[in-house]
C-alpha positions as CSV (number, residue, x, y, z in Angstrom):
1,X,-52.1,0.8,-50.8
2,X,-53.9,-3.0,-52.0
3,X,-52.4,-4.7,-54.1
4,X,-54.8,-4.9,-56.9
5,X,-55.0,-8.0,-58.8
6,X,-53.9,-8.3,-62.4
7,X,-57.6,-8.9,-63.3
8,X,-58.8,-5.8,-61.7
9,X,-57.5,-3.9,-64.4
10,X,-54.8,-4.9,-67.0
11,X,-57.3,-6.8,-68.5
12,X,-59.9,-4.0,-69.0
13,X,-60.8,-3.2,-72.9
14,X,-58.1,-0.2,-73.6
15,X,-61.6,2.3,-73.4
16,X,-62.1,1.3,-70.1
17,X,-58.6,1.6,-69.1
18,X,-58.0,4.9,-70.6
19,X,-60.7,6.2,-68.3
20,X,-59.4,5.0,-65.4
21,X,-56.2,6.9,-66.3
22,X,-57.7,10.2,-66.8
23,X,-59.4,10.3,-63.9
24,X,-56.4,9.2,-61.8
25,X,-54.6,11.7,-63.9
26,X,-57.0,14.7,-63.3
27,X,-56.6,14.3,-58.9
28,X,-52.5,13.2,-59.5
29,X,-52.8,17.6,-61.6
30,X,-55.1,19.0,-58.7
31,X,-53.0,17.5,-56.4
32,X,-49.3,18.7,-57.8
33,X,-51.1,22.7,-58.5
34,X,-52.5,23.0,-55.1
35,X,-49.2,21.6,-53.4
36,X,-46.2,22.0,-55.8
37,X,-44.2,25.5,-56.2
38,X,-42.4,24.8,-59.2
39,X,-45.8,23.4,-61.0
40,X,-48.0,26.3,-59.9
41,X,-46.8,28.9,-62.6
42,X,-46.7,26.3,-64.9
43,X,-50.2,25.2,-64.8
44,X,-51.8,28.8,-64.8
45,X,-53.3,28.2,-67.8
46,X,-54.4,25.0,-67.8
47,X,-57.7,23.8,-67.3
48,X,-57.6,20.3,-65.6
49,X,-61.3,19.9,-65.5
50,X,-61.2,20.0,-69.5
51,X,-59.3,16.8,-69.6
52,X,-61.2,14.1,-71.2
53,X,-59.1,11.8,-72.8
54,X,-55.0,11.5,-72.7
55,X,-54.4,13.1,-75.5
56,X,-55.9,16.5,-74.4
57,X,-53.0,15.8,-71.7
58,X,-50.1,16.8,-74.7
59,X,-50.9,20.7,-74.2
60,X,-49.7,20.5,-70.5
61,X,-45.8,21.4,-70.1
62,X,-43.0,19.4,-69.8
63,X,-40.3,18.9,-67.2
64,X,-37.0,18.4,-68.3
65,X,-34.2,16.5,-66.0
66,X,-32.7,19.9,-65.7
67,X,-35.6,21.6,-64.6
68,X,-35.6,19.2,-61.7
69,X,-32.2,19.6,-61.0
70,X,-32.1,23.7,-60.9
71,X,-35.0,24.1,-59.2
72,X,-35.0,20.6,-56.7
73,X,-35.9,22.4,-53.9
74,X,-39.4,24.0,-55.8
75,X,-40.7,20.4,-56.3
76,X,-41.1,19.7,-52.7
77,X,-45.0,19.2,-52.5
78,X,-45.3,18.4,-48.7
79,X,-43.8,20.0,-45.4
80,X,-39.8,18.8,-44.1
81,X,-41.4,16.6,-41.1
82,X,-43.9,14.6,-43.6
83,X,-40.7,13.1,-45.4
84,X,-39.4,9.7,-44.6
85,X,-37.2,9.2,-47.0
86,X,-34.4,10.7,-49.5
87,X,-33.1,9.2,-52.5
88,X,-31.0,9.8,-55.7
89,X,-30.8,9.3,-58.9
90,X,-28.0,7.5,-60.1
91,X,-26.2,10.3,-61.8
92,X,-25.6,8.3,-65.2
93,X,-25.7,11.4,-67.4
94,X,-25.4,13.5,-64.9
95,X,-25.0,14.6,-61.1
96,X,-27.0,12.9,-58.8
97,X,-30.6,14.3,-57.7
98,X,-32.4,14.3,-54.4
99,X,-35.8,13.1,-54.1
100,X,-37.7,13.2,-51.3
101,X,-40.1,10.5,-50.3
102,X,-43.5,10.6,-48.1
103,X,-44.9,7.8,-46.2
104,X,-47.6,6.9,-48.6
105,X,-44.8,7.3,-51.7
106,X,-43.1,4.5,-49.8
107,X,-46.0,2.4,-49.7
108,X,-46.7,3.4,-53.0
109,X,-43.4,2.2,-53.7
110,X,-43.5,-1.1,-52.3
111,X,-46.8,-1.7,-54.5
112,X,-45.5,-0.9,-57.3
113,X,-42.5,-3.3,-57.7
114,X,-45.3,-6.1,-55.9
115,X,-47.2,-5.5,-59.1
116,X,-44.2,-5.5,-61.2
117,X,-42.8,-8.4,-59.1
118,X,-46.1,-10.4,-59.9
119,X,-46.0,-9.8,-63.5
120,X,-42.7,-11.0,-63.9
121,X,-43.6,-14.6,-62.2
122,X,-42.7,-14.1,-58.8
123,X,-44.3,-15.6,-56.0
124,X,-44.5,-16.4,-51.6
125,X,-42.2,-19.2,-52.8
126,X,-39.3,-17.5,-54.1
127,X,-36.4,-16.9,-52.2
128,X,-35.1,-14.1,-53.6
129,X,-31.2,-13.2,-54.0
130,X,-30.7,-9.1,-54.3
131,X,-27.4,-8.6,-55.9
132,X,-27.9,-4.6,-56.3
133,X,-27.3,-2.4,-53.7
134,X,-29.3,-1.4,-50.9
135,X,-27.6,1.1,-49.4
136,X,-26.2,5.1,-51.5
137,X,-29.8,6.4,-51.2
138,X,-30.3,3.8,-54.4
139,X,-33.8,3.8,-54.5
140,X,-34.4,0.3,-56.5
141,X,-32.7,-2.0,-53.9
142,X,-35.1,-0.9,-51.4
143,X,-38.3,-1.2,-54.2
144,X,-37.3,-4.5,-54.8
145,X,-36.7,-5.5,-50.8
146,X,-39.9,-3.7,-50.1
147,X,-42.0,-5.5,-53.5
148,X,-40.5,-9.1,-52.4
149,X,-41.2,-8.8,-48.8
150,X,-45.1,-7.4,-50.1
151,X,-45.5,-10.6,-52.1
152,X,-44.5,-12.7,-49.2
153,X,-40.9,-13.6,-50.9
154,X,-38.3,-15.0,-48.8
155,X,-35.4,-11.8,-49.7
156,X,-31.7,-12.5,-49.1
157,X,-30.1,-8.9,-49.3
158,X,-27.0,-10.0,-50.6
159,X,-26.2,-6.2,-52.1
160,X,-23.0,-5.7,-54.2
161,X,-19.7,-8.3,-53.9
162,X,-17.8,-10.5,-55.8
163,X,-19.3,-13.4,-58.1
164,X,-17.3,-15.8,-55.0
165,X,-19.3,-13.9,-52.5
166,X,-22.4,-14.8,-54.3
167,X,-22.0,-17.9,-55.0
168,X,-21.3,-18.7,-51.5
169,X,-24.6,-17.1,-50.2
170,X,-26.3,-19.1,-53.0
171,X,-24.8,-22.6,-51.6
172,X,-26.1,-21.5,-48.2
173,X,-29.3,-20.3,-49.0
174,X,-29.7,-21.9,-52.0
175,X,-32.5,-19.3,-53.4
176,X,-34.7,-19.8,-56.4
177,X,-34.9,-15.9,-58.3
178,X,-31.8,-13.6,-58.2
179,X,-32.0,-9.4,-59.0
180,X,-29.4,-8.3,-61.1
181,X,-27.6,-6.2,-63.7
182,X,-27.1,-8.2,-66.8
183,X,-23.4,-8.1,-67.5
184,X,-22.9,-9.2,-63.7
185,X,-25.5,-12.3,-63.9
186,X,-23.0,-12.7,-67.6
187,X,-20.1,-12.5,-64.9
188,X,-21.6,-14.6,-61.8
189,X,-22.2,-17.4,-64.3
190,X,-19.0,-18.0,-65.9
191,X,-17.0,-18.0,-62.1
192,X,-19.2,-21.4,-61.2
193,X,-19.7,-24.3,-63.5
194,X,-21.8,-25.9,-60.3
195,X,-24.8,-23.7,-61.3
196,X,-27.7,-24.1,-58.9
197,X,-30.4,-25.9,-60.5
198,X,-32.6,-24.4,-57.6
199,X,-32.4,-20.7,-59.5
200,X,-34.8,-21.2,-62.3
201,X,-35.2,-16.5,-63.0
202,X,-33.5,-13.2,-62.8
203,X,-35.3,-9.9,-63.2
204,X,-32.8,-7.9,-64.4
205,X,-32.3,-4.2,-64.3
206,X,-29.8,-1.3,-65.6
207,X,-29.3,-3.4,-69.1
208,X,-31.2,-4.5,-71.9
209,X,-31.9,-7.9,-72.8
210,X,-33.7,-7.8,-75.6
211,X,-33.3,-5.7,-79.4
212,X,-35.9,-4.0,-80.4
213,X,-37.8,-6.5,-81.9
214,X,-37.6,-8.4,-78.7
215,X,-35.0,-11.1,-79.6
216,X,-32.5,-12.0,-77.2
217,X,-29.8,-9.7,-77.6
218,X,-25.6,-11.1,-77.4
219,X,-26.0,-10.1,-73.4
220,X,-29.1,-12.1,-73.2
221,X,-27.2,-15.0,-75.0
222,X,-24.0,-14.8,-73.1
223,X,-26.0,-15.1,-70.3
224,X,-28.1,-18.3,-71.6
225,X,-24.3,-19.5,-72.0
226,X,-24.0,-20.4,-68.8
227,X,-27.3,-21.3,-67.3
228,X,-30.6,-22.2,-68.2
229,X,-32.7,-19.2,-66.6
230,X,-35.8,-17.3,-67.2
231,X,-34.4,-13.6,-68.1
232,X,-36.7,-11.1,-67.1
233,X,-36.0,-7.4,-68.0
234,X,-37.4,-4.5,-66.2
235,X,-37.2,-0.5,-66.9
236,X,-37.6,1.8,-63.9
237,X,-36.0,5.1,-62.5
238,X,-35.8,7.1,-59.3
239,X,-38.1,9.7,-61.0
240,X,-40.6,7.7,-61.9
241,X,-41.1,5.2,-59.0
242,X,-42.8,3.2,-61.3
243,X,-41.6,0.5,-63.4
244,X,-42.0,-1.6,-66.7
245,X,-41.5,-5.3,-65.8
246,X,-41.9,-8.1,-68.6
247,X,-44.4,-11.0,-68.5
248,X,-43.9,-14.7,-69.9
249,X,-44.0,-13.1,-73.5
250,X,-41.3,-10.9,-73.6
251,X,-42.7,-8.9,-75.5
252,X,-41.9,-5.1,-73.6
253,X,-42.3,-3.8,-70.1
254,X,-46.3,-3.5,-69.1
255,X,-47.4,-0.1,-68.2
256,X,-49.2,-0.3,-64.9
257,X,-51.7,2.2,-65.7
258,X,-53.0,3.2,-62.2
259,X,-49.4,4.2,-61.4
260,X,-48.0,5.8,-64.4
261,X,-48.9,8.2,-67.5
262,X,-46.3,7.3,-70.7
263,X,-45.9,9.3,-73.6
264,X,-43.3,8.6,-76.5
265,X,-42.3,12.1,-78.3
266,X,-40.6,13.1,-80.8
267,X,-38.0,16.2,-81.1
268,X,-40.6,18.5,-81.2
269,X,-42.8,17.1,-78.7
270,X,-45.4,15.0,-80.6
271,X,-46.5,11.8,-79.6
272,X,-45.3,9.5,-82.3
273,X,-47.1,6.7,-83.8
274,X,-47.4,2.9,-82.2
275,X,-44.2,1.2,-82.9
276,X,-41.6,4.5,-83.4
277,X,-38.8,5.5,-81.6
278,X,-39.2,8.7,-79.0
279,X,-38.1,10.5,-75.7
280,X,-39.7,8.1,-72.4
281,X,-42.3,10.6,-70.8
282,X,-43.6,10.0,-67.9
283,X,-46.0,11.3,-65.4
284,X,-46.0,8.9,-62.3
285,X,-49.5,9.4,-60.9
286,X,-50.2,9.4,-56.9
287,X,-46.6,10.8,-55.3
288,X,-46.9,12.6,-52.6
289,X,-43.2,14.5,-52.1
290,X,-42.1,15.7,-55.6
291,X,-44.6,14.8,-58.2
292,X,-43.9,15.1,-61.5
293,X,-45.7,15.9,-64.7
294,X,-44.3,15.2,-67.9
295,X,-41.0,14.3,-66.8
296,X,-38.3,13.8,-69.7
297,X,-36.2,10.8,-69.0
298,X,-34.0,11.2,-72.4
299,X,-34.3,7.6,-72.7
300,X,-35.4,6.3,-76.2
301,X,-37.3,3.4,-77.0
302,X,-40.8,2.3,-78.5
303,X,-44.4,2.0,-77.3
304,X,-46.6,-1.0,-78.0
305,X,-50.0,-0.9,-77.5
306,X,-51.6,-3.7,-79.1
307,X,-52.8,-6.5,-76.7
308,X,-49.9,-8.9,-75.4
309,X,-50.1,-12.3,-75.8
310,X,-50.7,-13.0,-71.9
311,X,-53.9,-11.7,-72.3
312,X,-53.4,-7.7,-70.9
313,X,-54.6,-4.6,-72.7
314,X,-51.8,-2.6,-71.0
315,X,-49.2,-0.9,-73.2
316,X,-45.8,-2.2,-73.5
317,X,-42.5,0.1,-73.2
318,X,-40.0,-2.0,-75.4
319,X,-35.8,-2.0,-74.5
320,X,-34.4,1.1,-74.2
321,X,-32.8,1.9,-77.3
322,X,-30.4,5.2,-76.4
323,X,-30.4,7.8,-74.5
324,X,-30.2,11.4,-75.9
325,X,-27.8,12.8,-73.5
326,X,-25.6,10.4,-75.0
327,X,-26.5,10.6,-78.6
328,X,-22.5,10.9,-80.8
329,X,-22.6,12.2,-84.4
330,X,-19.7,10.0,-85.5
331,X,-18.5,10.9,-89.3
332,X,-22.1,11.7,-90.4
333,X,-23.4,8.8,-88.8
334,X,-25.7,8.8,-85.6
335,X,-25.1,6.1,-83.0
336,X,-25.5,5.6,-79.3
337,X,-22.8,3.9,-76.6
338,X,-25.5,1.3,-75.8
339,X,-24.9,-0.1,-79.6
340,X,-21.6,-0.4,-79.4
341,X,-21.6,-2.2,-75.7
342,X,-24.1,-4.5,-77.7
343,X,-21.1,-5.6,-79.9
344,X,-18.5,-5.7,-77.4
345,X,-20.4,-7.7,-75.6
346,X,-19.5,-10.6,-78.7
347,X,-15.9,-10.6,-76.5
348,X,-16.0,-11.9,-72.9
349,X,-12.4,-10.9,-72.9
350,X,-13.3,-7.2,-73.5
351,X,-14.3,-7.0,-69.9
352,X,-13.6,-4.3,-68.1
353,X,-14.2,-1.3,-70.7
354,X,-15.2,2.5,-71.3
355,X,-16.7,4.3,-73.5
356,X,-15.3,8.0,-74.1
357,X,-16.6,10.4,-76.4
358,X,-14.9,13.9,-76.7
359,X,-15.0,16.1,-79.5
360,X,-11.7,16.6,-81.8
361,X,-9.9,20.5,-83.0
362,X,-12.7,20.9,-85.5
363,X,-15.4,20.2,-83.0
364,X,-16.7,17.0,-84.4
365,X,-17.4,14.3,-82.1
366,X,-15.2,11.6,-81.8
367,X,-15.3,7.8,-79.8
368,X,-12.7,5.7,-78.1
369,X,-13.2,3.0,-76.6
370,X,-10.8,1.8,-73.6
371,X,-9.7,-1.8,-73.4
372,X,-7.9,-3.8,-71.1
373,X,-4.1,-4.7,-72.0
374,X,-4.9,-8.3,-72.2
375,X,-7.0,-7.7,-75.0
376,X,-5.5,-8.6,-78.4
377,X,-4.8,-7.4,-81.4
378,X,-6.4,-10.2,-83.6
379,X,-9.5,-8.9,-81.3
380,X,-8.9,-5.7,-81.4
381,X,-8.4,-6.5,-85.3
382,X,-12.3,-8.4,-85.5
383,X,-14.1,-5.6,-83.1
384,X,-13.2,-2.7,-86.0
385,X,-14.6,-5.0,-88.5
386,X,-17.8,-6.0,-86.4
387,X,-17.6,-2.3,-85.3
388,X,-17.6,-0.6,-89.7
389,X,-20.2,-3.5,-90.6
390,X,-22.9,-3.0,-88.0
391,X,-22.3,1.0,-87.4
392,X,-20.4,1.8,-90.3
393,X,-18.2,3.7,-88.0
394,X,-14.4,3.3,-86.3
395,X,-14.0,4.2,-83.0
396,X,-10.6,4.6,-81.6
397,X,-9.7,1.7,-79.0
398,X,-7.5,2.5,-76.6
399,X,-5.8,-0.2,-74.0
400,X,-5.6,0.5,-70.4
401,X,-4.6,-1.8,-67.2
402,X,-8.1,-3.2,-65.6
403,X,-7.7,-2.1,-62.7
404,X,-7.2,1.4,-64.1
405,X,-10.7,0.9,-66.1
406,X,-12.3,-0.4,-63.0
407,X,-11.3,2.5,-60.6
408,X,-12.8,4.6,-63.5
409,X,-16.2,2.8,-63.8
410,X,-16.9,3.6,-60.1
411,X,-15.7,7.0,-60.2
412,X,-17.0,9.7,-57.8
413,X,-18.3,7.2,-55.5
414,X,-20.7,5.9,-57.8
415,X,-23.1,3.2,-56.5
416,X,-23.1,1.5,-60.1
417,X,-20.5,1.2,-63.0
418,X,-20.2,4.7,-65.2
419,X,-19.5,2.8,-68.9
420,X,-19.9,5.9,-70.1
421,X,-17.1,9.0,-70.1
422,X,-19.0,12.1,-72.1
423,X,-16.5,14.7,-71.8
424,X,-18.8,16.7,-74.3
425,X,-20.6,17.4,-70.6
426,X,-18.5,18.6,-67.9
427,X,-20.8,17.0,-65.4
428,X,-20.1,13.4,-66.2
């Protein structure tokens, strides 16, 4: 698959690129109904031809995450000897998923993170440090590898290690862009006060960086602590293939609207109104292996659709705000773990920590939030009280060694750290 330039079509009147979408939208339906099992039933009575315009799309069905998990198999669109490829989701609210990948889905692959890769500022001139893993079946190491190398990027596959193992690849190599999680660029920084002044960006994934009204958020800061970088977030998942990647503005993750379908819905399944909170649903257009069609992500976060100040007409995904999965009802009060991690990231000395959530005798829900002994109790004092005024909710906090809180971040194996311990779901 070209690369096609930014100019070919982010810049198109939203009209223009509307129509592009449906009928990329129309052949990705066709496609999925002649090939898929699990979609065949399903799309009985639908009548693509009578698609005219995206929102005529909202009468199609949706697919939940357990749908895809029950029935994996089902979504196999092409025969065993035409895949290339398996990989999995990361299991964060749940057990991992197989997907299966075709040549052309790699390729597919490979331009979308170019595009994304472009958006975000990279160039041929980057050498690129990849501090996420590559190996687990984790599908984003290899989009990113496969994006960089696309562009012409000089890649340094670093993968997961120690802040001392990376700084020691960045004296060697001395690269210009690094890949990473948030809270372990936060980490990387504050090991080296020698920072190289040849790293200038960091696309960073797994973490928001920004609040919803796209200011910095206390990681983004912390981060900013310790180096002068560009901070560049981007939003993808195994699922989709496809991801949101932030220009210069900062202003939300661009849609790129020959790859991807994006609805924001509410409870019910509406789409809700420019600028509202609602469930990320996606249909990634052109995948070969499993396609999907209306895929609930039960991630929560806001679509823009007015034109960015770089100049594209493209809508904007802003940071992901929750995730429903993961939604606690704490003493009347709603919240999600990702808004307390945004306080705790106020204390560098709160590092490593969980998140549980369990429900008590009367089947309420409850929080705790695990600690390492070395945190105090002048801290542990202030966090409550940051904790009642932004919330206006107590979790419980509970102090455990680090090394205990470590072993149970990577639990079962898992490629990235589980913050999260929902015993409300069995399968966490």
């Amino acid at each position: 698959m070209k690369i096609t330039s930014d100019n070919h079509i982010d810049y198109l009147p939203a009209d223009e690129i509307e129509a592009r979408q449906v009928e990329l939208l129309k052949k990705h339906l066709s496609y999925t109904l002649a090939h898929s099992p699990f979609y065949k039933d399903k799309f009985s009575k639908q009548d693509i031809a009578a698609i005219s315009k995206l929102s005529d799309f909202s009468k199609f069905p949706r697919t939940s995450k357990k749908d895809l998990a029950e029935f994996n198999a089902e979504f196999l669109s092409i025969v065993q000897r035409e895949v290339v490829e398996y990989v999995t989701t990361s299991g964060t609210t749940g057990k991992p998923v197989s997907i299966a990948l075709s040549k052309n889905d790699l390729e597919r692959l490979a331009y979308n993170e170019a595009r994304s890769l472009e958006i975000a500022g990279f160039t041929a001139d980057d050498i690129v440090q990849i501090t996420t893993t590559l190996d687990k079946c984790f599908m984003a190491g290899m989009a990113y590898y496969l994006g960089l190398t696309k562009i012409g990027a000089a890649v340094l596959r670093a993968g997961q290690g120690t802040p001392e193992f990376h700084w020691e690849m960045i004296r060697q190599v001395n690269p210009t862009s690094l890949i990473a999680v948030p809270s372990f660029l936060q980490k990387l920084g504050s090991h080296s006060s020698a920072i190289s002044n040849r790293i200038t960006r960091a696309l960073c994934i797994g973490e928001p960086l920004r609040n919803a009204d796209f200011s910095d958020n206390q990681l983004s800061k912390n981060i900013k602590q310790h180096w002068n970088i560009d901070l560049r977030s981007t939003y993808a998942s195994t699922e989709m293939a496809t991801a949101f990647t932030e220009c210069q503005e900062k202003q939300g993750g661009h849609l790129l609207p020959e790859l991807i379908i994006l609805e924001i819905l509410d409870e019910h399944g509406n789409e809700v109104a420019d600028g509202e909170l609602g469930e990320v649903t996606v249909t990634p257009l052109g995948i070969e292996g499993m396609p999907l069609v209306r895929f609930q992500t039960g991630d929560l976060a806001r679509k823009h659709a007015d034109t960015c100040a770089c100049g594209r007409n493209t809508p904007r995904l802003g940071p992901i705000e929750g995730r429903l999965a993961q939604m606690i009802k704490l003493k009347g009060t709603t919240i999600y773990p990702n808004q307390i991690e945004e306080i705790l990231h106020n204390y560098p000395s709160a590092s490593p920590y969980l998140i549980e959530i369990d429900r008590d005798y009367n089947g309420l829900d409850e929080v705790s939030i695990v600690l390492p002994e070395t945190f105090t109790e002048e801290e542990s004092y202030n966090l409550l009280i940051g904790l009642q005024a932004r919330l206006r909710v107590k979790p419980t906090i509970k102090k455990s060694s680090a090394s205990a809180i470590q072993q149970l971040l990577f639990r079962g194996n898992s490629r990235k750290p589980k913050k999260i311990i929902d015993h409300r779901n069995a399968s966490f």
